[in-house]
N, C-alpha and C positions, 0 to 999 in steps of 0.2 A: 725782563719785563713781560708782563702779563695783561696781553687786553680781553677785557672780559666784557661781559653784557652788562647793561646800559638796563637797567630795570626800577622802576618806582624812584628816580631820579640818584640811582647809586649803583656803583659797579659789584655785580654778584662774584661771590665767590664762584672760580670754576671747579669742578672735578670732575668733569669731562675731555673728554678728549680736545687737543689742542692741534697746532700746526704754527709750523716755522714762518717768521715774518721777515723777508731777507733784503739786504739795502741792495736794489739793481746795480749800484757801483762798484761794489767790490764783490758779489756774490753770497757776501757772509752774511750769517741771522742776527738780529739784529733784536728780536725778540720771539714771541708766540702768540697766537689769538684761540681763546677759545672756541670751542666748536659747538653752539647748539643742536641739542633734540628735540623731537618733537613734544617732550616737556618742558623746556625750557622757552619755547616759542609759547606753546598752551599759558605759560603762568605770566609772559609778555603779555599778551593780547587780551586775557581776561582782565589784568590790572590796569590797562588802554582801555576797554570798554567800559570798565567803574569809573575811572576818571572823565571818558569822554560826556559822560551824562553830564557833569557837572559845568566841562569847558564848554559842551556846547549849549547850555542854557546863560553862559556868563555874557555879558552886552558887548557889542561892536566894540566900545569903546576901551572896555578892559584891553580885551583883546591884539587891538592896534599900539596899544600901550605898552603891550608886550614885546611886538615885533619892532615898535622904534628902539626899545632898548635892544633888542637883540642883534639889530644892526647896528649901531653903535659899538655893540660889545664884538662884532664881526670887524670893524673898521679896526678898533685897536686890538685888535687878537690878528691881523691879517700876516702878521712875517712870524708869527708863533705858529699859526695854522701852515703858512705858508712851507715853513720847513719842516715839520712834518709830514707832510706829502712830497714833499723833495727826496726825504729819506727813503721815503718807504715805495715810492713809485718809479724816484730817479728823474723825473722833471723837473727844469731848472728855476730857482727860490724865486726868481721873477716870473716865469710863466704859471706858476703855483698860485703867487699871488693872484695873477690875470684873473684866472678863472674863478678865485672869491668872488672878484671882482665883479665878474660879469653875473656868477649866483647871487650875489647881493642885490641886484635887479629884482631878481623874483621876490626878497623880502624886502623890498620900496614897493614893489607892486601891491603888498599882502598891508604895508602898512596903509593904504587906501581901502580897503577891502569896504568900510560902509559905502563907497560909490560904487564896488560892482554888485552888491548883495542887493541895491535899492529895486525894488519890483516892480511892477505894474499897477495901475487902477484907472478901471473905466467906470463912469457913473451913469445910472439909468439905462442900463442895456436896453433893461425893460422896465416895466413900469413899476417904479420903484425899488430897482434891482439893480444893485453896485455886481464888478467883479473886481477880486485885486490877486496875485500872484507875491509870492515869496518860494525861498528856496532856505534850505535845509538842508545839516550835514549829514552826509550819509553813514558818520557810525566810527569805523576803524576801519584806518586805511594802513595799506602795507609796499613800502616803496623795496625795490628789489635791485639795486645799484651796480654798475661795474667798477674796472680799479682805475679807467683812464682818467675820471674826473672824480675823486673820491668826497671834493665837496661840493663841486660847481653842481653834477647833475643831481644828487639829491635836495639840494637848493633850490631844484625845479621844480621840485612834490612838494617838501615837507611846508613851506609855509605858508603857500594858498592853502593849502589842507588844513593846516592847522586852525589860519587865522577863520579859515569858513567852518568852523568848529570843529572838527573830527580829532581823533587822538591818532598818530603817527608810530605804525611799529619798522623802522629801517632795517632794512639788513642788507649792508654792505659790501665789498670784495672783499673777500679771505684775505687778499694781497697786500693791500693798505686801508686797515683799518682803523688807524688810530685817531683821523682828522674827523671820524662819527661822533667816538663816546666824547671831544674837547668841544664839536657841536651844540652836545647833549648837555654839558656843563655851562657853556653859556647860554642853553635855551632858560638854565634851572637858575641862572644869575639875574637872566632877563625876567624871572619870575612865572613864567610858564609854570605850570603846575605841574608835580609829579607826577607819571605814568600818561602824561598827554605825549609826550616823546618817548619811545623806547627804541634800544637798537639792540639789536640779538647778532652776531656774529655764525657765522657756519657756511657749509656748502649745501647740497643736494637736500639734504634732511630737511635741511632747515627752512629753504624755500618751498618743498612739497607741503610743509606744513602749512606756512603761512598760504599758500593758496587753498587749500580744501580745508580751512579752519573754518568753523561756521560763523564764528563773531567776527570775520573781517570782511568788512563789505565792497571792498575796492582794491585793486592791484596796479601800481605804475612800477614798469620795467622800464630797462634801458638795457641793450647788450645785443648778444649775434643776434643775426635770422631765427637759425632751428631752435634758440633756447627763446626766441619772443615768441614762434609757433607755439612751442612748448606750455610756455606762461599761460600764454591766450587758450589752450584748448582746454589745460587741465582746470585755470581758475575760472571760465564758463562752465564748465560743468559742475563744477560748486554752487553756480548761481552767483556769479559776482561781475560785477563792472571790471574792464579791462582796458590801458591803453600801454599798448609792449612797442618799442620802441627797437628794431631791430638795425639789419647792419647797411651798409654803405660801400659803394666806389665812386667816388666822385670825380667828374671832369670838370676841367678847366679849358672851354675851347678861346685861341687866339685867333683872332682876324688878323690879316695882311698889314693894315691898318692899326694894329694897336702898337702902341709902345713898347719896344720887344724887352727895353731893359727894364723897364716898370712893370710889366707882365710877367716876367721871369723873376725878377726878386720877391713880386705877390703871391706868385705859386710856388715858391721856393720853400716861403716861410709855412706855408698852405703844405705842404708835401713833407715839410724835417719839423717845423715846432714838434714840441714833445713827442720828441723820433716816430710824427706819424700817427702816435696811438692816439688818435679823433677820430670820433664818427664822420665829425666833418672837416676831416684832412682831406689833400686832394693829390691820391696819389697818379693821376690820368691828363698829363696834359695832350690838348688835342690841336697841332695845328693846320692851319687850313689853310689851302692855295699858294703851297711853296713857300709858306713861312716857318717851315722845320729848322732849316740851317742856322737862321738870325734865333731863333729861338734856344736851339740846344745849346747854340754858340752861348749866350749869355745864362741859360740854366749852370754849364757849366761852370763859369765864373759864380756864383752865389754858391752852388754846393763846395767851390775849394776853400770858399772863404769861412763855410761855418767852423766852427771849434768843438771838438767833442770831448766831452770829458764830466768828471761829477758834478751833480746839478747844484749843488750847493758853492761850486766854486765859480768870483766872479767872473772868472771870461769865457766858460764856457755859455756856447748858444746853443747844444743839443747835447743832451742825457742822454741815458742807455735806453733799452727796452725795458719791459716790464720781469721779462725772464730769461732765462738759456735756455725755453721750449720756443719764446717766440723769435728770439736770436737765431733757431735755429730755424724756423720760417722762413725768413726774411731770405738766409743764404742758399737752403734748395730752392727757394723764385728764381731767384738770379741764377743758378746755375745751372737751373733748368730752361732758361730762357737763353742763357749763353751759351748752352750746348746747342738747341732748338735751332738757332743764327740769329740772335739780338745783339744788336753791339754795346758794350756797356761804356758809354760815354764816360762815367764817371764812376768804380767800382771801391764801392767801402767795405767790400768782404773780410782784406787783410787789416784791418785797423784795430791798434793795440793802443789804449791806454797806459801809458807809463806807469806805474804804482797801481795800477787795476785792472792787472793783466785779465781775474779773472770777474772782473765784471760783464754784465751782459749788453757789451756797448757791438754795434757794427757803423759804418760809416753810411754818410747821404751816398747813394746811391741814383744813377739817373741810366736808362735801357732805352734803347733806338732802336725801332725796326721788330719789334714784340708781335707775335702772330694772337688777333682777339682769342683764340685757344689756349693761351698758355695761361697758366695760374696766375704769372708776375701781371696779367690786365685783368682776368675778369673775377676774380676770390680777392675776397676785400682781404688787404696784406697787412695793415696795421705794423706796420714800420715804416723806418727811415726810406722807400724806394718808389722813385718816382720813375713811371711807363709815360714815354713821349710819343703819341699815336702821328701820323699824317694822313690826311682826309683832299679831296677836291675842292669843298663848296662846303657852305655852311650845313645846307638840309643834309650834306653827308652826315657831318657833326652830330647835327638834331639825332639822326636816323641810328649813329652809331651808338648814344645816350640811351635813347628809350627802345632799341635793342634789348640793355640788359636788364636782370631782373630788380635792381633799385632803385630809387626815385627820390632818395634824400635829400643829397643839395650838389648845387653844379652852379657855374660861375661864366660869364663871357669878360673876355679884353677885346676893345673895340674902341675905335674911334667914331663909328657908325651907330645910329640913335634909331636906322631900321633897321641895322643888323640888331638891334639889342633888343629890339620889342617883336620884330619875328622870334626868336630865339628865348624869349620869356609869356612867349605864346605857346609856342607849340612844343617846346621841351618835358614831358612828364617829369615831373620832380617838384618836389615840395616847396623848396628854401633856394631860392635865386640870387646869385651875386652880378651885380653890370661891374665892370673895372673892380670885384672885393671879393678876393679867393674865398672866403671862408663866409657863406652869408646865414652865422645866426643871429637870428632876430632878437632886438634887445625885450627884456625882461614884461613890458606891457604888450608885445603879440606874441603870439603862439609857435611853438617850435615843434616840426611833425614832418616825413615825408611821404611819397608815396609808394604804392605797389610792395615787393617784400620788404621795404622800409619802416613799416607801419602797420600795426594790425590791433584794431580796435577803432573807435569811430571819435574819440580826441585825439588832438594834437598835447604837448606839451607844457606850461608854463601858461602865463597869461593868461586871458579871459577863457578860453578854451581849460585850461585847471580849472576855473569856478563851474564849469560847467559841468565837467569829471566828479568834484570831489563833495556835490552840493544833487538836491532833487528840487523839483519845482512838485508846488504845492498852487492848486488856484481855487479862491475860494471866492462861491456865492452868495450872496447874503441880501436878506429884506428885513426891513424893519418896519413893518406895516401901523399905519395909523392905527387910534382905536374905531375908525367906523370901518376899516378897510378889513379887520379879523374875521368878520363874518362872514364872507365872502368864501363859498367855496370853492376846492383844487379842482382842478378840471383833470380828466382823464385820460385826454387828449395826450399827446408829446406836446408839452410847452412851448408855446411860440415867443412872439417878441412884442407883444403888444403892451 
């Protein structure tokens, strides 16, 4: 099997270079993805720009027409879609679904779209002088995707983008890319027009292109720090809009006060769902005022209970990784944290799946006693291993937070409603959970965090996309009687009378 690029609503022949597409469960390949060039990008983008002229002159109402079917056709495509990202990612067929799930928001938000486009008008500013504002899309946009979320996060971009007119050039993870081009098929079932959606497959080549191409007017990333630096510097320097979306370590601090076995099970699932690889996993629990022991004690108990094994089988509750490079992450942390003096509460280093020996699975993992120097806490880890910090006092907490350089998303357990509104005060960080490990926000607000989390001046999805992927336009206008025309302009700067 052969995934190729996703062009003028049909998959191109490839004769380009390829790369192995391999199932995390068992190590083996499972297929190949083509690799575009920066020809293959060039003949994307310009057939995006022909088309977008057209999409974006068609009415609101087409348009939304579009995005009810395409949800629709998401709803019954969802355990089709579903398992193909289980394959090819190794997350299990139910958390696969999830995240449809939760990118389906964004195309509920997009089928609204004529109430976020509606503008402004003020009358008689001045004497006989209306103003009214609209917004317009800006062109061809280029979304730059990772492999954790192969459809949840480009579900972020492409359909505020679309439904606000622009045409959509994706380019995906190498990793798993086949849940794009079945995207692409249902956008062209939902009757989307040809070449308003395109997805180009590749690595380095292929992303330099779409940033310094000169028909792409906008850039939405998702992925580490250095490569959202990266995005952001090279595609301002092209002159384009930017909103890069980089990496995460998130904490989960526990008060005295909070429910240790409801607070351990929330960051349990927060720390192992899809072995960790979230931006907004939470591999950092923090607890506070000698609440470590009731803590680890009950962390323990939820990691012996997860199940690991292939994501497409039903009892497993945790898949493998994404690779044997990030397998092998995961186990110099730990080892260098157990060499260091971290005690490994709970160590999934030796863990062998039966019949997948050589999949890239490692077990939940939980470290006590981690010095803030060592990798296993402050290098976002993206796997299965959860660092349990112990603090004095909450401001310790706070302090230990916005210490480091991210500001994504962080969570309190409390029973206390002034521990929770100090602590969602003064915490630098984007996206806040009270008692809710994981706080993204559903599909009508914005998902964005701060300091190296973020770099660009939007957030994510929701109204904050309409404002990314749209320009305002405000227009003045008089319509002067016929005894008012003869009247001359004054030379003056216009006042308001």
């Amino acid at each position: 099997m052969t995934v190729s690029h996703w062009i003028d609503g049909a998959q191109v022949a490839c004769d380009g270079a390829t790369q192995p597409i391999l199932d995390p469960s068992t190590g083996q390949q499972v297929g190949e993805v083509a690799l575009a060039d920066a020809g293959v990008v060039d003949l994307a983008v310009r057939r995006a720009a022909e088309a977008q002229r057209a999409w974006g002159a068609a009415s609101l109402a087409k348009r939304m027409e579009v995005m009810y079917a395409f949800r629709q056709l998401l709803v019954e495509n969802t355990d089709a879609l579903a398992r193909v990202i289980s394959r090819e990612h190794g997350k299990t067929v139910p958390d696969a679904a999830g995240e449809i799930a939760r990118g389906r928001e964004s195309v509920e938000f997009a089928c609204n779209i004529a109430a976020h486009l509606k503008g402004e008008y003020s009358s008689n500013v001045s004497s006989g002088v209306d103003v009214h504002s609209i917004r317009q899309p800006v062109g061809v946009v280029a979304g730059i995707t990772p492999f954790n979320f192969p459809a949840m996060v480009p579900l972020w971009m492409h359909p505020v983008a679309i439904a606000t007119g622009n045409a959509f050039v994706l380019k995906p993870s190498e990793r798993d890319p086949s849940a794009s081009n079945l995207v692409a098929e249902l956008y062209q079932r939902a009757g989307l027009p040809d070449g308003v959606f395109q997805v180009v497959h590749g690595g380095k080549q292929a992303v330099d292109a779409l940033l310094t191409h000169p028909q792409v007017a906008a850039v939405s990333f998702v992925g580490s720090t250095p490569i959202a630096q990266y995005v952001q510097q090279t595609a301002i320097a092209a002159g384009k809009r930017v909103q890069a979306l980089g990496g995460a370590n998130n904490h989960a601090v526990v008060m005295p006060d909070a429910d240790m076995a409801f607070a351990a099970s929330q960051i349990a699932a927060g720390a192992f769902g899809s072995a960790g690889e979230r931006c907004m996993a939470v591999p950092v629990a923090v607890a506070v005022g000698g609440a470590g022991d009731a803590l680890v004690a009950e962390l323990a108990k939820e990691a012996a209970a997860i199940v690991v094994g292939p994501g497409d089988e039903a009892a497993t509750t945790m898949g493998p990784v994404i690779t044997a490079a990030s397998r092998q992450r995961v186990l110099d942390f730990v080892e260098e944290a157990v060499t260091g003096g971290a005690e490994a509460v709970v160590d999934g280093r030796d863990l062998v799946v039966p019949g997948h020996e050589k999949g890239f699975f490692v077990g939940p993992t939980v470290l006590r006693g981690v010095a803030t120097s060592m990798r296993a806490y402050c290098d976002e880890v993206f796997g299965p291993l959860l660092v349990v910090m112990e603090v004095d006092t909450l401001e310790d907490a706070i302090e230990l937070i916005n210490s480091g350089p991210y500001g994504n998303g962080t969570a309190i357990f409390t029973a206390s409603g002034e521990a929770a509104r100090v602590f969602t005060e003064d915490v630098q960080v984007g996206m806040i959970g009270v008692n809710v490990p994981i706080p993204v926000p559903v599909g009508y607000y914005s998902f964005g965090g701060w300091k190296s989390s973020l770099f660009g001046d939007h957030h994510a999805h929701g109204p904050e996309a309409v404002r990314f992927y749209t320009r305002a336009k405000a227009i003045t206008s008089r319509w002067p009687h016929q005894a008012q025309r003869s009247v001359s302009a004054s030379f003056d700067f216009p006042g308001h009378s």
